[in-house]
C-alpha positions in Angstrom: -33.4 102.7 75.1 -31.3 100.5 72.8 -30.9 96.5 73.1 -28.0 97.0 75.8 -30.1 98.8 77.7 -33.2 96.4 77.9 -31.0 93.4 78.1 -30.1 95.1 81.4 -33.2 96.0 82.5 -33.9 92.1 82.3 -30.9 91.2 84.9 -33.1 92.0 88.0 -35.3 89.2 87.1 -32.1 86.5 86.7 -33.5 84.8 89.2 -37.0 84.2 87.9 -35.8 83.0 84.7 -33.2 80.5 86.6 -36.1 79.6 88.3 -38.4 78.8 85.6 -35.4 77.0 83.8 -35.0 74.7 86.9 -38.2 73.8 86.6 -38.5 73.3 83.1 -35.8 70.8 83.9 -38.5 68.5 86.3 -40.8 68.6 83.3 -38.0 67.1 81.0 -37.1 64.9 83.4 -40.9 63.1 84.1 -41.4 63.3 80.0 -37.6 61.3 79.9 -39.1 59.2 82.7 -42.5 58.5 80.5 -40.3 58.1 77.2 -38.6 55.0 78.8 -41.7 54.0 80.4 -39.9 55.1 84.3 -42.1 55.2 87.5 -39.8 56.3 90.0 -36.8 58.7 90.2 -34.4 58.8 92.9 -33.0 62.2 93.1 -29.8 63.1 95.5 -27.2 65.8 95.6 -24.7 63.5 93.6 -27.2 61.3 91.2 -30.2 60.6 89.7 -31.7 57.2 89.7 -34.6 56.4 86.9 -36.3 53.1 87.9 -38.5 50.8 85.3 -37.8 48.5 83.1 -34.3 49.5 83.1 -32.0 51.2 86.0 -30.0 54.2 85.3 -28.0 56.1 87.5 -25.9 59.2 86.9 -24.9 62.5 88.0 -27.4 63.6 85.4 -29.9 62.5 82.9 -29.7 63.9 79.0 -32.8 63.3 77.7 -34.2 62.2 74.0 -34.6 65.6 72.9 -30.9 66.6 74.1 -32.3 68.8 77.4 -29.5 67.6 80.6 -30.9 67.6 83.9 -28.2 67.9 86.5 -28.6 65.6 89.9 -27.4 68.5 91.9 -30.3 71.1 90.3 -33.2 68.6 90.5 -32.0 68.0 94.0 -32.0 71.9 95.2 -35.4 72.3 93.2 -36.8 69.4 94.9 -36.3 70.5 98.4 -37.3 73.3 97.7 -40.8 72.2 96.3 -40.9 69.6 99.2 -40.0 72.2 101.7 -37.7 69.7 104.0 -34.8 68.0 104.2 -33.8 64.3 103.1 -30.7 62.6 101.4 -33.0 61.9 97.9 -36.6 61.9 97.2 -38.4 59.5 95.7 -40.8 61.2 92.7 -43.1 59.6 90.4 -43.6 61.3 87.2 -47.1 62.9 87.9 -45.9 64.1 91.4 -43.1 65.8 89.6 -46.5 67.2 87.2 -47.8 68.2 89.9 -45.4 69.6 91.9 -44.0 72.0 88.9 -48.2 73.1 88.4 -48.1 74.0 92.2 -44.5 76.1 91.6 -45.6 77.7 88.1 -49.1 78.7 90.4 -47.0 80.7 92.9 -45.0 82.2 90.3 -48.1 83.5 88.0 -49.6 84.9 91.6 -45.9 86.2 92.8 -44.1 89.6 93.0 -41.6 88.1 90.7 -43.6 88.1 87.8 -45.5 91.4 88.3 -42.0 93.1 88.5 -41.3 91.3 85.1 -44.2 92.2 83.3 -43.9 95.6 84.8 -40.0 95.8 83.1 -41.7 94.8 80.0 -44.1 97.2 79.5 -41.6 99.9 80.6 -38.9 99.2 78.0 -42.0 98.3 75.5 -43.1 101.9 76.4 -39.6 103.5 76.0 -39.1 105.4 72.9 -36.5 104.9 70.1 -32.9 106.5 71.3 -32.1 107.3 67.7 -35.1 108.4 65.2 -35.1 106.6 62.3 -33.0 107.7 59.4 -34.7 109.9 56.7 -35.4 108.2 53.0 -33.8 109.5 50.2 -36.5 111.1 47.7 -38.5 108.2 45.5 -37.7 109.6 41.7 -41.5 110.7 40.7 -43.5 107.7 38.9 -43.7 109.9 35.4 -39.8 109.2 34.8 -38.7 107.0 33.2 -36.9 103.9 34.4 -33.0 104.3 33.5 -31.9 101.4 31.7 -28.3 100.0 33.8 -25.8 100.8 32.0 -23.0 97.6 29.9 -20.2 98.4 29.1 -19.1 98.1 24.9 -16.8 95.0 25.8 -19.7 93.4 27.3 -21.8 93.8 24.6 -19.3 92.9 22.3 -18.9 89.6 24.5 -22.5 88.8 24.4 -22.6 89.1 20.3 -19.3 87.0 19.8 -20.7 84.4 22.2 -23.7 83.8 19.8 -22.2 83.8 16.7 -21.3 79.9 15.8 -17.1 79.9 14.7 -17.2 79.3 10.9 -15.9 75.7 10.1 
């Protein structure tokens, strides 16, 4: 199989890896919240809400390290972990620890991940589509090494450039 090929093998698991990145997000998000020294979040469709020493409220939160956390994912992924319905949640950081260990337990034990690991070792498995090309003949170790070849202007060059001009 070539790269194309793989790649596309890897599309029926799109939503695993979405997954996964979603909550990878609620990890960056409690490590933003313990960066600023946050103990609460308030998390809605339309914004996020860090409370501590400080207040912050946005439609998203761009951490330290760059990683943006989008009120609208956190929201979906929240409700989903929760398993009902409000207008926000209120999360500590070590419930959003918690509830991402929980998530990441049901993945390792899910169908999901067994159908990845399955495409894995398929297109591990897969043999080359294209053997690889044949290498030209080593000259035998007896022979000796040609010396590359200059050119007489070079040479000439090289002695005229070490010769000091007569005064």
């Amino acid at each position: 199989m070539d790269t194309l090929k793989k790649a596309g093998a890897m599309l029926a698991h799109l939503d695993l890896f979405h997954q996964m990145l979603d909550l990878r997000g609620l990890l960056q998000l409690a490590a933003h919240m313990e960066e600023r020294g946050d103990r609460v979040t308030l998390i809605s469709g339309e914004t996020i809400t860090l409370i501590g020493a400080e207040m912050l409220s946005d439609a998203g939160v761009t951490t330290g390290k760059g990683a943006r956390i989008e009120a609208a994912t956190a929201y979906r992924v929240l409700q989903g972990l929760k398993g009902h319905d409000a207008p926000e949640y209120a999360v500590t950081r070590e419930e959003l620890g918690a509830l991402n260990a929980r998530a990441v337990s049901e993945l390792e034990g899910g169908d999901a991940l067994k159908a990845f690991g399955d495409t894995l070792a398929r297109i591990s498995a897969a043999p080359a589509a294209a053997p690889a090309p044949a290498q030209a003949p080593q000259p035998e170790a007896s022979a000796p090494a040609e010396r590359p070849g200059r050119g007489r202007r070079a040479a000439e060059t090289e002695e005229n450039a070490t010769e000091q001009p007569a005064a």
